[in-house]
C-alpha positions in Angstrom: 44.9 66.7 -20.1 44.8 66.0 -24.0 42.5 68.2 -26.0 38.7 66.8 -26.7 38.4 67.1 -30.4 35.3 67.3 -32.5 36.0 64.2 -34.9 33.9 61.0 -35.6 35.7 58.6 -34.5 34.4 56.4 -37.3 35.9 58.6 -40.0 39.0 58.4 -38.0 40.1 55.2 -38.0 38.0 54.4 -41.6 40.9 55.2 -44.4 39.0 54.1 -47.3 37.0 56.4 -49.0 35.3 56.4 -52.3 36.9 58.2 -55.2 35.3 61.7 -54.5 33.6 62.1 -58.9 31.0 64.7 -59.4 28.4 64.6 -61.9 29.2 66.3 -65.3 26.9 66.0 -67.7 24.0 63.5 -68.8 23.3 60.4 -67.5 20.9 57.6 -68.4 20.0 54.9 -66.0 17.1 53.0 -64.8 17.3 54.2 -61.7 18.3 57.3 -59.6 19.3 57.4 -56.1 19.4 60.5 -54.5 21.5 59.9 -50.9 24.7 58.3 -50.3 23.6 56.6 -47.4 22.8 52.9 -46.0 19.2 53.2 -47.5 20.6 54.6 -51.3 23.7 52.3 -51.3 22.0 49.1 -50.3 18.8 50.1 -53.1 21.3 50.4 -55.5 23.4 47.5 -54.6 20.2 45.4 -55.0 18.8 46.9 -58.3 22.5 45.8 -59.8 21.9 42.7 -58.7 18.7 42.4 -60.1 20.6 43.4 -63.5 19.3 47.6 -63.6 21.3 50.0 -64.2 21.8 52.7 -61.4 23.7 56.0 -60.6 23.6 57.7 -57.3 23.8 61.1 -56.5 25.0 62.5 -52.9 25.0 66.0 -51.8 28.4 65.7 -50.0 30.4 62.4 -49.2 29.7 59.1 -48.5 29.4 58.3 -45.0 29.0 62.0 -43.5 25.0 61.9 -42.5 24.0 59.8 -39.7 24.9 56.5 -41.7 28.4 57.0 -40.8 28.1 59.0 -37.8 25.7 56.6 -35.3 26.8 54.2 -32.4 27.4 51.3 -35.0 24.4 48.7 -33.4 23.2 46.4 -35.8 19.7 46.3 -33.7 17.1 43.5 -34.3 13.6 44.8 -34.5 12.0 48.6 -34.0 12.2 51.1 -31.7 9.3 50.0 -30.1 8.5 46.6 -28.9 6.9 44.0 -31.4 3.3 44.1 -29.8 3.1 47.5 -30.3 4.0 47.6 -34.0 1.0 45.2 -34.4 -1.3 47.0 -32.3 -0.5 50.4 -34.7 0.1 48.3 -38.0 -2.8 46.3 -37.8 -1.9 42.3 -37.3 -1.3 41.3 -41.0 1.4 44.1 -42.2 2.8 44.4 -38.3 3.6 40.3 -38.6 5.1 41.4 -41.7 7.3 44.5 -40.3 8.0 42.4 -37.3 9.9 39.4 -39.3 11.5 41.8 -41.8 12.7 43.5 -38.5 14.0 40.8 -36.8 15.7 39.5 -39.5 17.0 43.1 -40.5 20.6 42.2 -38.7 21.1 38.7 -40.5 20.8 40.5 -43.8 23.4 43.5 -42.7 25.8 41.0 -42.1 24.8 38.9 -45.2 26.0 41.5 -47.3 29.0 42.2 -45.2 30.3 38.3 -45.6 29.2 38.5 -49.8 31.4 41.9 -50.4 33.9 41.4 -47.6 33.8 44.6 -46.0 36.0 45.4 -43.8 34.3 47.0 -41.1 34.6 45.4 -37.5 31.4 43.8 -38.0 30.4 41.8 -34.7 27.1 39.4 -34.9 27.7 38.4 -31.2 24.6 40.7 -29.7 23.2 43.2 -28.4 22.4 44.1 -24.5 19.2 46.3 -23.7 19.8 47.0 -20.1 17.4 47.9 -17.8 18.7 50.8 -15.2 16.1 49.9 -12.7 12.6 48.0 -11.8 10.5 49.9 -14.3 13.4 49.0 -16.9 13.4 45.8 -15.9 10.2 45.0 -16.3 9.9 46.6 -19.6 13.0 44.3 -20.8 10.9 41.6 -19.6 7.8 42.1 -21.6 10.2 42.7 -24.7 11.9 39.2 -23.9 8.2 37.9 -24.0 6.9 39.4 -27.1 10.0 38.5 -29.2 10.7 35.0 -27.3 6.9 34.0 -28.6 8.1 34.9 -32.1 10.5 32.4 -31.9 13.3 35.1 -31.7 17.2 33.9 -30.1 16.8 36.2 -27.0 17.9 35.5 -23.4 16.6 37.5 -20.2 19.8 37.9 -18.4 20.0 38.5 -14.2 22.0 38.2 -11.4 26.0 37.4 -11.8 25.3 36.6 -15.5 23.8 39.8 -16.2 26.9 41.2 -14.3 29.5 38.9 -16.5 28.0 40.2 -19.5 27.5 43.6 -18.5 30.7 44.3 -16.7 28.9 46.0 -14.2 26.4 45.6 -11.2 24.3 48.8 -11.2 22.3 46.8 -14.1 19.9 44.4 -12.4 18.6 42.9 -15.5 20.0 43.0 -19.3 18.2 41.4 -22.8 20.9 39.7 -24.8 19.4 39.4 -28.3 21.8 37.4 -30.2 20.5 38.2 -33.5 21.9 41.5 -33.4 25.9 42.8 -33.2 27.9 46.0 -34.0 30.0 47.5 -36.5 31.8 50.5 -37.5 29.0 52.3 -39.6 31.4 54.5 -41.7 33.2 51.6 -42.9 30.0 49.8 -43.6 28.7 52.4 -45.5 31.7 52.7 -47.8 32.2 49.6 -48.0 28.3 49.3 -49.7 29.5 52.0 -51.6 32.5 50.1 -53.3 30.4 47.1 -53.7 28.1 49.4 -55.7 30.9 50.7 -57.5 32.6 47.1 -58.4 29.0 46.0 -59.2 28.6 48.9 -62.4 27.1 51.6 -60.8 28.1 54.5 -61.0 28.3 57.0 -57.7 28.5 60.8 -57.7 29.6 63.0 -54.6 29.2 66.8 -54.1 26.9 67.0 -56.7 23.2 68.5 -54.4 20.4 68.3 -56.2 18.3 71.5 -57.6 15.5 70.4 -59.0 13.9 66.8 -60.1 11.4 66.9 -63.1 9.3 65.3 -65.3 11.6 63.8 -68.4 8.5 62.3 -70.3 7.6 58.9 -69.1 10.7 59.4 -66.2 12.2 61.8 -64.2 15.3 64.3 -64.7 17.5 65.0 -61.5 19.5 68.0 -62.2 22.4 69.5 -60.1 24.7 72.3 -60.9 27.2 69.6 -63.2 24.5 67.9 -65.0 21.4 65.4 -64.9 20.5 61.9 -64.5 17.4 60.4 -66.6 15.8 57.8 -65.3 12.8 55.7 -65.0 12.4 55.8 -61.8 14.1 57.4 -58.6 14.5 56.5 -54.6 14.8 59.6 -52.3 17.0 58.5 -49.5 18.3 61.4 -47.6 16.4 60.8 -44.1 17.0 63.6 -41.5 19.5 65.4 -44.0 16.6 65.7 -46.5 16.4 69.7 -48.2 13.9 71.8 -48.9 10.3 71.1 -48.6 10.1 69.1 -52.3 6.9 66.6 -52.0 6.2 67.5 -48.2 8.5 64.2 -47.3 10.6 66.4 -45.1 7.3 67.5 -42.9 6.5 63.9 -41.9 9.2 63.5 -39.6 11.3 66.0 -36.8 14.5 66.3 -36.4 16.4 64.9 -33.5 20.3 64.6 -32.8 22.2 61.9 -31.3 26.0 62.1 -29.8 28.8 60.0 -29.1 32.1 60.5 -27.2 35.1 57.9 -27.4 37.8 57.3 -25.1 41.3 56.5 -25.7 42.2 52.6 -26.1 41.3 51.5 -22.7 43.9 48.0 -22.4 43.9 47.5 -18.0 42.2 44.3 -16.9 39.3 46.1 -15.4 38.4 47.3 -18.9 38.4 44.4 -20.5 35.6 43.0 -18.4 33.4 45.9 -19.5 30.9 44.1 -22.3 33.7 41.5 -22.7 31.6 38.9 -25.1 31.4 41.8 -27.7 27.8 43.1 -27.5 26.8 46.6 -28.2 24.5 48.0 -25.5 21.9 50.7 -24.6 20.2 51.2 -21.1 16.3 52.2 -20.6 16.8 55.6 -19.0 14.1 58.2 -19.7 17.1 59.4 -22.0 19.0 56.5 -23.0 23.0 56.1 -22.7 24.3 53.6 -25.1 27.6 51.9 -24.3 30.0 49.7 -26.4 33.6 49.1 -27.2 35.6 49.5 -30.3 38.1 46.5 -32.4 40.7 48.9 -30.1 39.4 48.8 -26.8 37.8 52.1 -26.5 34.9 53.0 -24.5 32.2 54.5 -26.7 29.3 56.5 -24.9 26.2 58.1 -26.5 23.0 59.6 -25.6 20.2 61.9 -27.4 20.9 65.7 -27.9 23.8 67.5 -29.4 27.4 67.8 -28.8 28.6 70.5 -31.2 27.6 73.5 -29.2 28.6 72.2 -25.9 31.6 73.1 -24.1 34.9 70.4 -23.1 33.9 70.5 -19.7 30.4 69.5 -20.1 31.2 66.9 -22.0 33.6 65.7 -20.3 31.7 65.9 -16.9 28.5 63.8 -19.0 30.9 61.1 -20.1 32.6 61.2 -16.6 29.0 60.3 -14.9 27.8 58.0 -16.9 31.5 56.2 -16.8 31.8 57.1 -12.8 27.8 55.0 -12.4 28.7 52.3 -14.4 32.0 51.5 -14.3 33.7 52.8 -11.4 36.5 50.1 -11.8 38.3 52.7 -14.4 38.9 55.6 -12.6 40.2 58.4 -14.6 39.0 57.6 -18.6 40.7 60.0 -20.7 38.0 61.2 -23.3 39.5 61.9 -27.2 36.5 62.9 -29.3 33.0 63.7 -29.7 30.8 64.2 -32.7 26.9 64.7 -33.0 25.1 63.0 -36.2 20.7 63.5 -37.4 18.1 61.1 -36.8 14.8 61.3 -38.1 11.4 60.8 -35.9 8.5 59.6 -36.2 5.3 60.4 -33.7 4.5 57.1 -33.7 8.4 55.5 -33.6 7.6 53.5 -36.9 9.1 54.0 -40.6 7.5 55.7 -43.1 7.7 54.6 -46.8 6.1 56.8 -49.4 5.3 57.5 -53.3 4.7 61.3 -53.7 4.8 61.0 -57.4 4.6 57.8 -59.9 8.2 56.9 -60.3 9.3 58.1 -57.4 9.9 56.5 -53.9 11.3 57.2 -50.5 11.6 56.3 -47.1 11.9 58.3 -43.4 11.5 57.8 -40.0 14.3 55.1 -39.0 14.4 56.3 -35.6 17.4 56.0 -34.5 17.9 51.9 -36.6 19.7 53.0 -39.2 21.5 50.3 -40.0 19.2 47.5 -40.1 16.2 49.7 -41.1 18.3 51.5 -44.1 20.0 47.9 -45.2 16.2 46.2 -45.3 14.0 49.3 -46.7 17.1 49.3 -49.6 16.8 46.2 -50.6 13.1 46.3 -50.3 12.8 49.3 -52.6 15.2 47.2 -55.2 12.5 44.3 -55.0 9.6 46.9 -55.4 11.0 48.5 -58.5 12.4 45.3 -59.9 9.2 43.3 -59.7 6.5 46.5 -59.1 4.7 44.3 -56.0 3.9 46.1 -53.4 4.5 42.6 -51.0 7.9 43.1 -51.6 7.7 46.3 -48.5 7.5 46.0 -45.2 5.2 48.4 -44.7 2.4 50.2 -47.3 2.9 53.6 -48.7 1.7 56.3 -46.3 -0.1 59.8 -47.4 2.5 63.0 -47.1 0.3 64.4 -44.6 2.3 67.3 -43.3 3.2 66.4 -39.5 2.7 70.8 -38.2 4.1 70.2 -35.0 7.8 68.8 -36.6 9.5 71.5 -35.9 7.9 72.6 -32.3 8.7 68.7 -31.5 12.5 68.8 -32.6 13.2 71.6 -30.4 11.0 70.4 -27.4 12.9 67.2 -27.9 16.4 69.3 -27.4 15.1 71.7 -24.8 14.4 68.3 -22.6 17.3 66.4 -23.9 19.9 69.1 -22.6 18.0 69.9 -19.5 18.4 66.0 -18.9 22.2 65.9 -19.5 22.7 69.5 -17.3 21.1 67.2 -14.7 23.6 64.1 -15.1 26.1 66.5 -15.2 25.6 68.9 -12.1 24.5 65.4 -10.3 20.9 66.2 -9.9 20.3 63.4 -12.1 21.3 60.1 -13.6 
């Protein structure tokens, strides 16, 4: 049996990377971006094109937080169905999040087509399948609430559901054909070159010490040097430092894994998800499910990875494979890696201004991709025109969330206990 290596598979078979420059020296910009990720990149890709000058700092390299780490769905909407959001948002701003949401994938893959970037980008779907009665009937509602918003969703059942699905322990799936997949770490540098090729300027291993007043701006200093600016955006999510502004105690950490197979090629594989959609089921503790440009089955679920041993991952990704897809037999399993996602109590995105100048966002909740491309460019229009209209969602108070960290490891306690179950067969 091959070895099971720790390695994102996404950095594996992503060979462009962004010329590795760390800050040296002053800098003067309009603008400072602290966080190479989705959320930084696509803010600064939208202040350039609004014709402001930008330079973004990142604490390590491009791509290696949870922007280049995740499952690679390009998801339509929130975590939590559209009703909801309203209910919580009040109806005027949670009409607003809703259509910014829903449209979230159309402007991923907007900018994908505009910068050509290579990175198996897929705008043929997404399955949310529902494991069972109480799942289906949950799907249902969600096809409801989005279908009366005039969203391009289909409730799938029956031998359709099991032609798209490419298996029949799903009884009912939501195809939302707004949405797709993509390979996140290419994405992500990919936004970085276009930043790059766009006159920005991009700095990597350069953390940030401090970030002080420079009299009407800010100075954000690391060990090399300093960037001036007018104004800066904090995007560094779940990887967010120290406990500067309190933006780090409105959220709790939570992990999410994945483990890839090798190229799977045999005819019964290529019936698993053959139309190309990404897909997640609605177990208490979700397993997500998609394939790769190569054929490989990619499986995921909350909890970390990176202090597991072989064998327990490898009996996971065996059970989930074993329920689902039977049809394989033996998969060979080639890697796993573990990346951060930020929570928020309530499953909604927090955008905030702790200081004037100064903006930042948390609380994607596992959306990433879509949330980080739209709350980017939405920060570019904010500081660009200074209208508030141009968010989603209004500034919320810092109000330190005290249970963060008592929730982050309640979260893991359950998450593992959950898996130990799949595992040992207790559970599924």
């Amino acid at each position: 049996m091959d070895q099971l290596r720790e390695q994102c598979l996404w950095e594996h078979v992503t060979t462009r990377q962004v010329s590795p420059i760390t800050l040296n020296g002053t800098v003067n910009v309009d603008v400072c971006v602290i966080g190479g990720g989705i959320t930084g990149l696509s803010a600064a890709l939208h202040l350039l094109e609004q014709g402001m000058s930008v330079a973004l700092i990142e604490a390590a390299a491009i791509g290696t937080g949870g922007s280049g780490r995740n499952v690679g769905l390009v998801n339509a909407g929130s975590w939590i169905p559209p009703d909801d959001a309203e209910k919580t948002l009040g109806a005027g701003i949670g009409e607003r999040f809703n259509t910014v949401m829903g449209r979230a994938p159309a402007t991923v893959f907007a900018l994908i087509n505009k910068y050509g970037i290579d990175c198996q980008a897929r705008n043929d779907g997404t399955l949310h399948m529902a494991h069972n009665a109480a799942g289906a009937r949950d799907i249902e509602s969600r096809h409801d609430q989005w279908k009366r918003r005039g969203a391009d969703v289909e409730l799938l059942t029956g031998a359709k559901c099991r032609d798209y699905c490419g298996t029949d322990k799903i009884p009912t799936a939501l195809l939302d054909r707004r949405a797709g997949t993509i390979n996140p770490m290419a994405y992500t540098v990919g936004l970085a070159q276009a930043v790059i090729n766009s006159g920005g300027q991009i700095f990597q291993q350069s953390p940030v010490q401090t970030v002080q007043r420079n009299g009407a701006g800010w100075a954000v200093a690391t060990a090399g040097g300093s960037v001036v600016a007018e104004k800066v955006v904090v995007s560094t999510g779940a990887y967010t430092e120290g406990e500067w502004a309190g933006i780090k105690q409105n959220y709790f950490k939570g992990y999410y894994y994945n483990v890839a197979s090798a190229p799977l090629t045999s005819d019964a594989a290529n019936e698993i998800l053959k139309y190309g959609q990404g897909s997640w089921d609605t177990r208490l503790v979700l397993s997500s499910i998609r394939r790769d440009d190569q054929g490989r089955l990619i499986l995921g679920s909350m909890g970390k990875m990176s202090n597991k041993p072989d064998w327990f991952i490898r009996s996971w990704a065996d059970r989930i494979q074993g329920h689902y897809f039977p049809q394989l037999g033996k998969v060979e399993w080639q890697m796993h890696w573990t990346g951060c996602i930020d929570f928020t109590p309530d499953h909604l995105v927090k955008l905030f201004e702790p200081a004037p100048g100064i903006i930042a966002a948390n609380g994607y909740n596992g959306r990433g991709n879509t949330t980080g491309t739209v709350m980017g460019k939405a920060f570019a229009d904010f500081l660009a025109k200074g209208d508030t209209r141009a968010l989603p969602v209004p500034f919320a108070p810092t109000a330190e969330l005290k249970t963060a960290g008592v929730r982050a490891l309640a979260y893991e306690t359950g998450f593992n206990l959950y898996h130990a179950g799949q595992c040992l067969r207790v559970i599924l």
